[in-house]
C-alpha positions as CSV (number, residue, x, y, z in Angstrom):
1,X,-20.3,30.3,-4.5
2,X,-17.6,31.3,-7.2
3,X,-20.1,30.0,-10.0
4,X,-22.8,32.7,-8.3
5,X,-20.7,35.6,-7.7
6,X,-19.9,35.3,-11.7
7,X,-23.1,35.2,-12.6
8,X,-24.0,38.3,-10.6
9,X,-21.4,39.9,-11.4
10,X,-20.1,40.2,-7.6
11,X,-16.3,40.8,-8.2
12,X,-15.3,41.1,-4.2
13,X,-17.3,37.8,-4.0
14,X,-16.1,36.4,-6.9
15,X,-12.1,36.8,-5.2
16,X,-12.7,35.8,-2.1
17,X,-14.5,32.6,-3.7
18,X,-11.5,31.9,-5.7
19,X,-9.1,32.5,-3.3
20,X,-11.1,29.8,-0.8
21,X,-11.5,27.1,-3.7
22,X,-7.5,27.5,-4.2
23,X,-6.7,27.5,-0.6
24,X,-8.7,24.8,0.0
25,X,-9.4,22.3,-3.4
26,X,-8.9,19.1,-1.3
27,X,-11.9,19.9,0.0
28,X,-13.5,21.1,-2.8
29,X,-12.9,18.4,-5.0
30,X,-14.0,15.7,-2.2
31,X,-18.0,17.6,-2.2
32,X,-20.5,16.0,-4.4
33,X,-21.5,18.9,-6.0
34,X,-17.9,19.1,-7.8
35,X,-18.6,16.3,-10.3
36,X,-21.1,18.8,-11.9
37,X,-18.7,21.3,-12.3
38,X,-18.4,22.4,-16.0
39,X,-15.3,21.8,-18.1
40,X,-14.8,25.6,-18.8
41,X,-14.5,26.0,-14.9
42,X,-12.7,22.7,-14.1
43,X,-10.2,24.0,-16.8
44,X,-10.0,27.6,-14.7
45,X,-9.9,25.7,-11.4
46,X,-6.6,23.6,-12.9
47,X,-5.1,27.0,-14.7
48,X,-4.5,28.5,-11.2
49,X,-0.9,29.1,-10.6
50,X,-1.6,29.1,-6.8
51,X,-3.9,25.9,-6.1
52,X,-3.5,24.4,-2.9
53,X,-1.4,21.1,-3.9
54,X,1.7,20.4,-3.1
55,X,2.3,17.7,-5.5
56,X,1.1,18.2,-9.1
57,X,0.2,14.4,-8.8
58,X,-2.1,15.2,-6.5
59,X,-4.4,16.7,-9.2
60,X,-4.7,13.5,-11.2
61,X,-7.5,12.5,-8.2
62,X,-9.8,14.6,-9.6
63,X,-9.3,14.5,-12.6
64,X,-10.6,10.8,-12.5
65,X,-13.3,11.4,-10.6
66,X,-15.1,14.0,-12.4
67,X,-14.3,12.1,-15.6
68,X,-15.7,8.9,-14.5
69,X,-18.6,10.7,-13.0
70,X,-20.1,11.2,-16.6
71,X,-18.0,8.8,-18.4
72,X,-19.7,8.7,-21.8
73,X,-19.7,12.4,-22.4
74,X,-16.2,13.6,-20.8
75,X,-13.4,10.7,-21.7
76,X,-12.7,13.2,-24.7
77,X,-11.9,15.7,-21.9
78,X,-9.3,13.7,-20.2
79,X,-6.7,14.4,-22.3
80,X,-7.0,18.2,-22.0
81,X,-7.4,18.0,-18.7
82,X,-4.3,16.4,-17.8
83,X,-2.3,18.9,-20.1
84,X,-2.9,21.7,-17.7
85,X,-1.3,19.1,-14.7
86,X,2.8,19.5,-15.2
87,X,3.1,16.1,-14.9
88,X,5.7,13.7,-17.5
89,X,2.7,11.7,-19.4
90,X,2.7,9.8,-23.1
91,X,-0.5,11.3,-24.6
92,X,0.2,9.2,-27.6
93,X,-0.1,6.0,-25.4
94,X,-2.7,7.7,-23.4
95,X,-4.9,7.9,-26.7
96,X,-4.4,4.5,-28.3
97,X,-5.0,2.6,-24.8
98,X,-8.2,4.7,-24.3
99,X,-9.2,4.3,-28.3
100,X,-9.0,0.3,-27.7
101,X,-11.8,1.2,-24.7
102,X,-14.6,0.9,-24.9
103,X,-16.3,4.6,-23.3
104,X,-19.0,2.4,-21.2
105,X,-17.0,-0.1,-20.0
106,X,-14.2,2.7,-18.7
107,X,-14.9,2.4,-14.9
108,X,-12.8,4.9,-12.4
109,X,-10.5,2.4,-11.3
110,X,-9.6,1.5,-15.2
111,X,-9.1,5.2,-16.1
112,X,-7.0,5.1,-13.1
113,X,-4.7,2.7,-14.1
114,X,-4.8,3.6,-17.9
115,X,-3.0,7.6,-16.9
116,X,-0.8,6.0,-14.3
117,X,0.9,3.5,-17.1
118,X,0.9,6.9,-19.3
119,X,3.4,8.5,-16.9
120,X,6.8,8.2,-18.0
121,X,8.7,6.2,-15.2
122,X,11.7,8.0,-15.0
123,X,10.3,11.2,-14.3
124,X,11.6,11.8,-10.6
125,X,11.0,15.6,-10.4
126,X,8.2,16.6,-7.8
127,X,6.6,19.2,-9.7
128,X,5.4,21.9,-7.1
129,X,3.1,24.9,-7.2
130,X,3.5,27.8,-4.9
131,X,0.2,28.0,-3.1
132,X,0.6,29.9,0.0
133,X,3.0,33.0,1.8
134,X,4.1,33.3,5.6
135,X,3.4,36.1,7.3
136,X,5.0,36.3,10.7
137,X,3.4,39.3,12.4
138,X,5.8,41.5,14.8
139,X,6.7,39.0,18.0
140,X,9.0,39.3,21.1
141,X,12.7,39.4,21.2
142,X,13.9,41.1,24.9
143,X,11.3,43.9,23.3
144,X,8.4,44.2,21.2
145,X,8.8,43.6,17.3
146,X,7.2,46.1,14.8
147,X,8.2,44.1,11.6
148,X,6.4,42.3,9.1
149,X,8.0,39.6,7.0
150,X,7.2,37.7,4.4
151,X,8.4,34.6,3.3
152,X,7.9,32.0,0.0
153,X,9.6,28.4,1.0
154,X,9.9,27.6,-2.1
155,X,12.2,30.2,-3.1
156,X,13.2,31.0,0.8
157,X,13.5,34.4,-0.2
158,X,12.1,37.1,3.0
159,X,11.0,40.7,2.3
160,X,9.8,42.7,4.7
161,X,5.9,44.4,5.0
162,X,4.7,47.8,6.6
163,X,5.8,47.6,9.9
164,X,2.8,47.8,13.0
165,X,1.8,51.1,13.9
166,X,1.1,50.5,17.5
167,X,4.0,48.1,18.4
168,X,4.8,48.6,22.0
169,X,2.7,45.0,23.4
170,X,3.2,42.0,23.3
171,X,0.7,38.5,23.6
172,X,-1.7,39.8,20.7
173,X,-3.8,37.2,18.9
174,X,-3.7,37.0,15.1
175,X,-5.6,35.6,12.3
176,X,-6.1,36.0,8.8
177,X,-9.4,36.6,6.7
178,X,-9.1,36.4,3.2
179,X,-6.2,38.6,2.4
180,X,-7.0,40.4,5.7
181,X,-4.4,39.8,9.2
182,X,-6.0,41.2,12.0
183,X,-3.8,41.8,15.3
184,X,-6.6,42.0,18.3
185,X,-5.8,42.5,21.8
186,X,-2.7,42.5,24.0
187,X,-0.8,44.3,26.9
188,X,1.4,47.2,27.4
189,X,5.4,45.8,28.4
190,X,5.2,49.0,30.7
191,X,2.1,48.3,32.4
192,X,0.5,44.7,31.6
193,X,-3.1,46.9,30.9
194,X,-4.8,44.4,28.5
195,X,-5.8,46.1,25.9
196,X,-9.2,45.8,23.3
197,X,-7.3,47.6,20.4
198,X,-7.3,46.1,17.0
199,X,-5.1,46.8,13.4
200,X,-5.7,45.1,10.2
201,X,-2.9,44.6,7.6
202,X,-3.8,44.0,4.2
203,X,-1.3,41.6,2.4
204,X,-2.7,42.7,-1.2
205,X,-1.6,46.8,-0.7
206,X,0.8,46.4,2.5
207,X,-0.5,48.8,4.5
208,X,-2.2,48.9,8.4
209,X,-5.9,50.2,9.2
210,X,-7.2,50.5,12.9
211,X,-10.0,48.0,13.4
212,X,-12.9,48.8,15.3
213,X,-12.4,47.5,19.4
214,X,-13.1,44.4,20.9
215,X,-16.0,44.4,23.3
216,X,-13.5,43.4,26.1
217,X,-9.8,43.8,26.7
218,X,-7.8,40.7,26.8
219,X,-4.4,39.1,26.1
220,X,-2.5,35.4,25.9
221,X,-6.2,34.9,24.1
222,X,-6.6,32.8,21.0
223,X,-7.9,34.1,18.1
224,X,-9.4,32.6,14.8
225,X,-11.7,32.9,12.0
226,X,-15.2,31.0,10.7
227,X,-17.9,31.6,8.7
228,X,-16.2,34.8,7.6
229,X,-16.0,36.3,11.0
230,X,-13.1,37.0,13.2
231,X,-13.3,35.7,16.8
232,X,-11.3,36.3,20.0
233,X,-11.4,34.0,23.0
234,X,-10.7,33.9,26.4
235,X,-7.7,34.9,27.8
236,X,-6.1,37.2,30.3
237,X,-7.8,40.2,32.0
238,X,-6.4,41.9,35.3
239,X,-4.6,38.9,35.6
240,X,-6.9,35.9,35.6
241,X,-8.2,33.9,32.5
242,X,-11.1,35.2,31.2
243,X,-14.3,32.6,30.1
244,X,-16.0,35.6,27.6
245,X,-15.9,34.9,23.6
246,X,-16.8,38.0,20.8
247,X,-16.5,37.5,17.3
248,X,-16.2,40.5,14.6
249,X,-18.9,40.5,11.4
250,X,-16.5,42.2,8.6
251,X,-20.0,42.4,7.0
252,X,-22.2,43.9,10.2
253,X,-18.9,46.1,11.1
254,X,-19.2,45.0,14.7
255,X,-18.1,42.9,17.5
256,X,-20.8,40.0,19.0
257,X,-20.8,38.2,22.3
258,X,-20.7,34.8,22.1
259,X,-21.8,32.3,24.6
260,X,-18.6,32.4,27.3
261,X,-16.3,29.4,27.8
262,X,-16.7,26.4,29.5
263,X,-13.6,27.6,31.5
264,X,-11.4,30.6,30.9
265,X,-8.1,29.8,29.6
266,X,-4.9,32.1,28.5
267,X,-2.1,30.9,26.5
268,X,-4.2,28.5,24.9
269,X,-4.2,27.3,21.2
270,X,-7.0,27.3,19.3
271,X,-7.6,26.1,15.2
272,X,-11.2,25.4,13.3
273,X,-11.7,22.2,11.9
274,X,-14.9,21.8,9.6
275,X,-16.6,24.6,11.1
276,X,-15.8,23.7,14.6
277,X,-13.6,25.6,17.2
278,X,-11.2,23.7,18.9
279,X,-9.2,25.6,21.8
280,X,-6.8,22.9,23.4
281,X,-4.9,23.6,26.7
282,X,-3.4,26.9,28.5
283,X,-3.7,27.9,31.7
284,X,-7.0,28.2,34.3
285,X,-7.4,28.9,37.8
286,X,-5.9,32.1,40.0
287,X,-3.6,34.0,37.8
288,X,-3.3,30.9,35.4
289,X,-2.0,28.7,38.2
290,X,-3.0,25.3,36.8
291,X,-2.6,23.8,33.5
292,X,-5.8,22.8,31.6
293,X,-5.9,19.5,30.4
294,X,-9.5,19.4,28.6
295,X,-10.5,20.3,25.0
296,X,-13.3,22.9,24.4
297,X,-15.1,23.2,21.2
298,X,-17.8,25.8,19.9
299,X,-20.2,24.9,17.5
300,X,-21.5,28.6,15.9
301,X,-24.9,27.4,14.6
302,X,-26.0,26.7,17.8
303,X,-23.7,29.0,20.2
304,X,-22.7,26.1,22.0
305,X,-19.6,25.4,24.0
306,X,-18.8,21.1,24.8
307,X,-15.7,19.2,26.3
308,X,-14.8,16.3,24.3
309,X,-11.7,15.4,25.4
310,X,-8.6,15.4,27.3
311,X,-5.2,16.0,26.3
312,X,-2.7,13.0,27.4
313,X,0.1,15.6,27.8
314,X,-1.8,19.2,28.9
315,X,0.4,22.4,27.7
316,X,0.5,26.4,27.3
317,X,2.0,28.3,24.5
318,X,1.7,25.7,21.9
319,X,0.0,25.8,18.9
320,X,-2.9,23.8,16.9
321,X,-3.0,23.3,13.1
322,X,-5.9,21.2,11.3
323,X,-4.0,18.6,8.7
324,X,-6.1,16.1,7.1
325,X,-9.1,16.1,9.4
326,X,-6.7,15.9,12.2
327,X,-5.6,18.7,15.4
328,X,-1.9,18.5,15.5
329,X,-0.6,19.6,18.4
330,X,3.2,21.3,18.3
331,X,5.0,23.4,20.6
332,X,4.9,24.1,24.6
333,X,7.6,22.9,26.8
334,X,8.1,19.6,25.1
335,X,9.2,17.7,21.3
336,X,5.7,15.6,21.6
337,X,3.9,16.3,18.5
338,X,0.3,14.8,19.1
339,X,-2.6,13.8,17.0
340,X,-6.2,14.2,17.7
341,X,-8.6,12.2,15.5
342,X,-12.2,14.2,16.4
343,X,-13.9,11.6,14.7
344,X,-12.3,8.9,16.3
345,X,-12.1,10.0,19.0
346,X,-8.1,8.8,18.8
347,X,-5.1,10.2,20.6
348,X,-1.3,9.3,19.0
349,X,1.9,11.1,18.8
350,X,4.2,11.8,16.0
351,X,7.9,12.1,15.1
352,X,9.1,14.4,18.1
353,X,10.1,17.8,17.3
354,X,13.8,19.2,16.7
355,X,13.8,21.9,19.8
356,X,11.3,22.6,22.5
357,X,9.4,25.7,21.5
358,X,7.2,27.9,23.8
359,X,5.1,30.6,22.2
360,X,6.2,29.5,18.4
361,X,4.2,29.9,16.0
362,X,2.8,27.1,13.1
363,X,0.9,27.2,9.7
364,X,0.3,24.2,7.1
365,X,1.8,25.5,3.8
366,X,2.2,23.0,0.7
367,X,0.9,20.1,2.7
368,X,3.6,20.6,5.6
369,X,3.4,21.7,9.0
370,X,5.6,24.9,9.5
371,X,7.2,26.0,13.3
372,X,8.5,29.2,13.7
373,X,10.6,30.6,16.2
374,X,9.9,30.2,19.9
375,X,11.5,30.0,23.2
376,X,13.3,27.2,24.7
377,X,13.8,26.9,28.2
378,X,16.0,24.2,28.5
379,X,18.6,26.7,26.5
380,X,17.3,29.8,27.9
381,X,17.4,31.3,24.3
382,X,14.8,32.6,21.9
383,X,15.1,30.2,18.6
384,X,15.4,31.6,15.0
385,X,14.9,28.4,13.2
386,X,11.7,27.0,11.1
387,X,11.5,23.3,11.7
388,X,9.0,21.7,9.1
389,X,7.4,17.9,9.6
390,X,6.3,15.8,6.3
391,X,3.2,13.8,7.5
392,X,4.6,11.4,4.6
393,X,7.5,10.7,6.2
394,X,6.5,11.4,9.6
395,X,9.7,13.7,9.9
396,X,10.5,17.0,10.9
397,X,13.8,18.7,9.4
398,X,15.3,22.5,10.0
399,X,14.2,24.5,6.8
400,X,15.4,27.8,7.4
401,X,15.3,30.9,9.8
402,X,13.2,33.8,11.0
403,X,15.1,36.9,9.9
404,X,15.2,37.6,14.0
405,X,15.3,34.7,16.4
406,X,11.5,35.7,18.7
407,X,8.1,34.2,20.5
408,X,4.3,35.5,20.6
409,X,5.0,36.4,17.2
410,X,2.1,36.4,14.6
411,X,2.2,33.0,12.3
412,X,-0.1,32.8,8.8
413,X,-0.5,31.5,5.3
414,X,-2.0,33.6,2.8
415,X,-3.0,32.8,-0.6
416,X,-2.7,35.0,-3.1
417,X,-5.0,35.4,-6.0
């Protein structure tokens, strides 16, 4: 996509291309069609600032494999390739061992195991790239939040955005397209009208547009975005879950039914995981009496809505983050931090969490899971702290605070480009 909107000339396209290969170059780098990537745009891919690795090891992967993909022709690459990783490497051992190769016999596991006895042993730095920003999007403290603030973990420095217009609501669903947030949805604290309202902040010029109105009124919904487009499911209207799904077409500039729910759920998470729609949990039944325990997913290309499985431990106001071709499950009334394995079809837990938070908020930012913020009611208090788990280490640890302790708040990653 980035290589066509280039060619064209296409210079919208040819960001928003760039900012998806960034966000997401695991994936990228893991598609067949990477190996016939040029040099000239491997070297642009590695000059980014803001590619999406934590680790600048985690770069030497590819490097390999698109090296050993056309060994013959681009073991004279390898070298310059790797001086655009900040890693501590000889190049002058690097050069003799791969001189006393011979180019046909290099196989990926020997060019492998010639760059990892180039690194210099005693480096212990973890070299780090920033790849991502947090957004948290107004919230609820005793009374509806207006701000926006942004916040770098690396640097845990917070400035603070163009506050919401129309503030006064609470329960809104937010996602972000591109370098888009969009805010659909909600109630009035006065009256509990759900509303169909949408604003869209732009993270690149910091300023608030009114979107064009959802097709139906609804709060405690989940929202999300795929294939470019914005959706908004289920959730609360005049008091009971609602099983209708819309999506918004940036492109079309309008909002689309979609086929409704298998059951209506509010306060329910929801995530996508290679192009599928996962909403997990919330509450069903009369005025969200019961707690759902299944797990819907939507498959766009064919407007289809299945149950695959049910959660061992059913919740409301948690939230969903895919991590390595996993759902992790954080947040609710418990610590339990699950796993779910689609493929598999696998179920486990994880490290338990620091505090019980209801309504928090979670984003994966430098190959971490990040939880903002939330309401505990074993203390009765709203929380302040970010609590971040290492899937390395299978830990979580406190890593900072909100600038205001809050729930229902808005929770993204941007990526700048």
């Amino acid at each position: 996509m980035h290589s066509f909107a280039e060619f064209h000339v296409c210079s919208e396209l040819e960001k928003e291309s760039r900012r998806i290969l960034c966000s997401r170059f695991k994936e990228v780098w893991q598609q067949e069609e990477f190996l016939e990537i040029s040099l000239e745009k491997f070297l642009f891919i590695l000059s980014r600032k803001n590619l999406n690795v934590w680790k600048e090891e985690a770069v030497i992967e590819p490097v390999i494999k698109w090296t050993a993909h056309d060994v013959k022709n681009r073991i004279e690459c390898l070298c310059n390739l790797l001086s655009y990783i900040n890693i501590d490497i000889d190049p002058v051992y690097l050069k003799a061992a791969l001189g006393l190769q011979r180019s046909c016999l290099l196989t990926e596991n020997k060019i492998r195991s010639l760059i990892y006895n180039a690194l210099n042993p005693m480096h212990k730095e973890i070299s780090q790239r920033s790849t991502a920003t947090m957004y948290i999007i107004g919230g609820y403290y005793w009374h509806p939040l207006s701000e926006v603030h942004i916040w770098d973990p690396l640097t845990n420095v917070w400035i603070q955005g163009a506050e919401i217009p129309d503030y006064t609501r609470e329960s809104y669903g937010v996602t972000c397209l591109g370098p888009n947030i969009y805010v659909t949805g909600g109630y009035r604290t006065d009256n509990i009208d759900a509303l169909d309202t949408v604003w869209i902040y732009n993270s690149e010029g910091d300023e608030w547009t009114e979107g064009l109105p959802m097709l139906n009124a609804r709060y405690y919904h989940c929202a999300v975005t795929l294939g470019g487009c914005v959706y908004a499911l289920g959730g609360y209207r005049k008091g009971a879950p609602a099983e209708d799904a819309e999506f918004y077409d940036p492109l079309k500039e309008k909002w689309l039914p979609i086929a409704n729910m298998i059951k209506g759920v509010g306060n329910a998470t929801a995530c996508v995981l290679h192009e599928v729609i996962y909403v997990i949990g919330g509450h069903c039944g009369y005025r969200g009496s019961c707690t759902y325990d299944k797990v819907q997913s939507y498959n766009s290309d064919i407007n289809e809505w299945s149950l695959i499985t049910a959660s061992p431990h059913p919740e409301y106001g948690l939230c969903s983050v895919p991590f390595e071709n996993k759902l992790y499950l954080v947040g609710g009334q418990t610590t339990i931090t699950e796993c779910y394995d689609p493929e598999e079809n696998e179920w486990r837990e994880t490290a338990p969490m620091m505090e019980r938070r209801m309504e928090c908020g979670a984003v994966i930012m430098n190959g971490c899971i990040y939880v903002t913020g939330g309401y505990s009611y074993s203390k009765g208090t709203y929380l302040q702290s970010i609590e971040k788990y290492d899937p390395d280490l299978n830990k979580w640890e406190i890593v900072g605070n909100l600038p205001s302790a809050m729930r229902s708040h808005g929770c993204v990653c941007v990526y700048s480009v």
